[in-house]
Steps between C-alpha positions, in 0.01 A plus 500: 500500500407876623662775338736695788467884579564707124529886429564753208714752477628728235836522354693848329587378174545699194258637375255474814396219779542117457241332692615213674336211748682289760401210682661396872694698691835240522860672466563247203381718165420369166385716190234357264471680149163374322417386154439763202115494571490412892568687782619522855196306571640220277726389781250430831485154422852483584461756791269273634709203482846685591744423827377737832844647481513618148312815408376482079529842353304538166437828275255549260774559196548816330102559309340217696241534777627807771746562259286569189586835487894497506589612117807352321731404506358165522722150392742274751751751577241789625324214667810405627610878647158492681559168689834625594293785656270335674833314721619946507194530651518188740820600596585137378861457347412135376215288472374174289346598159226272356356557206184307275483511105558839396611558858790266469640704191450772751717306767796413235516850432482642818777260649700514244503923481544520928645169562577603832162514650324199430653180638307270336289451200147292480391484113105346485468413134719789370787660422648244237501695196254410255516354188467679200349300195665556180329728236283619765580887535470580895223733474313218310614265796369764746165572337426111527607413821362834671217589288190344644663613834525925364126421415410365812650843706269719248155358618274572719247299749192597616570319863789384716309183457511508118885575555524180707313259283709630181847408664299159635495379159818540428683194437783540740269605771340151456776308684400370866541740717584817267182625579529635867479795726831588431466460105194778559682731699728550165183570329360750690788630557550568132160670489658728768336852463194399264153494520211366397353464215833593337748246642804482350881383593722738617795392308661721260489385160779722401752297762350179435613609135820607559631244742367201283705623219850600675454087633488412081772759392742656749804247530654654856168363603458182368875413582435603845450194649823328378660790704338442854770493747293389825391175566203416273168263503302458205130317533330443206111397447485172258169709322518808297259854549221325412535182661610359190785260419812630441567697768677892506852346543515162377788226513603603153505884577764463829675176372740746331567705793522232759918450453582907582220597724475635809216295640614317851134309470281469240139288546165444335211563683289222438131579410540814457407696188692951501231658708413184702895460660462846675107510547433133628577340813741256337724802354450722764612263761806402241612845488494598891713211573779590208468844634611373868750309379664773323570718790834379732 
């Protein structure tokens, strides 16, 4: 499906310029907020796939990509503040807010702190607070799940070729059709401002850090999502960050929360693993048509 007419822009936030892409030009507005280690990029599989009359609006988060450079505070609610300036600088009073796995804690915080301007919430494999294993210190917890990834930001590759055949091998990126134009544009994106022979990712370690940890420790946070007060939609991949079985949010993680929350639909995206439901055809597809759906 071809990808519809896109721009950047930048955004007065504190602390500098958010840098921000948007694809269409329809009068229907939905906000995308990225994963901790993707990108504004991370969404043109779903621009791609999304309704003529809906435009997708997608930063690159607070020390991600354009933004690399914004200093702290980082965490949900600064990430939060800067979506709500992005619809300040729309001149938008409300739009739908979307968000994928760190982006949907992103999304629970945002609508829950300015409830009035988002109408609707789309959570892709997030926003459920995680579960925290017993005996396991968070900063343990943290170091396990996010280590390889801290590593990862820290290299360096000789080629953007290199850079592509690393992230080819990684197991979530095996999945049909994860690997795609779209899935590269996030890449590249995220070597935004690099060069060769000294490729690295833009990403700041520092916020990859510090939002990874407030998602472990900080309870207004983690309770957000019991809290939403729009209508909700929560799709969930059936495979985990590395294509692995169980997934991020599994059965026995939301079984609890399923008699209070605030979900209106809930759904498993069938073969999909995390990066695969946003990246892939399948997902992508998925996602535009919940996003419709969620505007009147």
């Amino acid at each position: 499906m071809a990808l519809g007419p896109h721009s950047t822009f930048e955004v007065p936030v504190a602390g500098g310029s958010l840098g921000v892409r948007r694809w269409g030009e329809g009068p229907r507005v939905v906000v995308a907020a990225h994963g901790i280690i993707g990108n504004q990029c991370s969404w043109q599989s779903v621009a791609r796939m999304i309704d003529p009359s809906i435009s997708l609006i997608a930063p690159d988060l607070r020390g991600r990509g354009m933004s690399n450079t914004l200093p702290a505070p980082f965490g949900m609610r600064a990430h939060a503040a800067d979506l709500v300036a992005i619809l300040d600088h729309l001149g938008l009073e409300q739009a739908v807010l979307a968000g994928h796995s760190l982006g949907a804690y992103v999304a629970t915080t945002a609508a829950t702190v300015n409830p009035n301007r988002w109408s609707a919430v789309i959570l892709v494999d997030g926003g459920v607070p995680l579960r925290l294993p017993r005996n396991i210190d968070p900063e343990s917890l943290f170091e396990g799940v996010l280590g390889p990834t801290l590593n990862r930001l820290a290299q360096t590759f000789a080629t953007r070729a290199d850079h592509d055949a690393f992230w080819r091998a990684h197991p979530a990126l095996a999945d049909p059709g994860a690997w795609n134009a779209d899935t590269k544009a996030w890449l590249d994106h995220d070597l935004i401002g690099s060069t060769e022979p000294n490729l690295r990712s833009s990403i700041s370690i520092e916020a990859v850090g510090f939002d990874g940890r407030e998602l472990l420790t900080d309870p207004e946070v983690r309770g957000a999502f019991l809290a939403l007060p729009q209508r909700a939609v929560l799709l969930r991949a059936p495979r985990g960050l590395l294509n692995q079985i169980p997934p991020l949010l599994p059965d026995e993680l939301i079984n609890p929360f399923r008699a209070t929350w605030p979900i209106r639909l809930e759904m498993l995206v069938e073969n999909t693993n995390h990066h695969s439901i946003l990246l892939a055809p399948r997902g992508a597809r998925t996602i535009a048509s919940h996003i419709a759906a969620s505007f009147p």
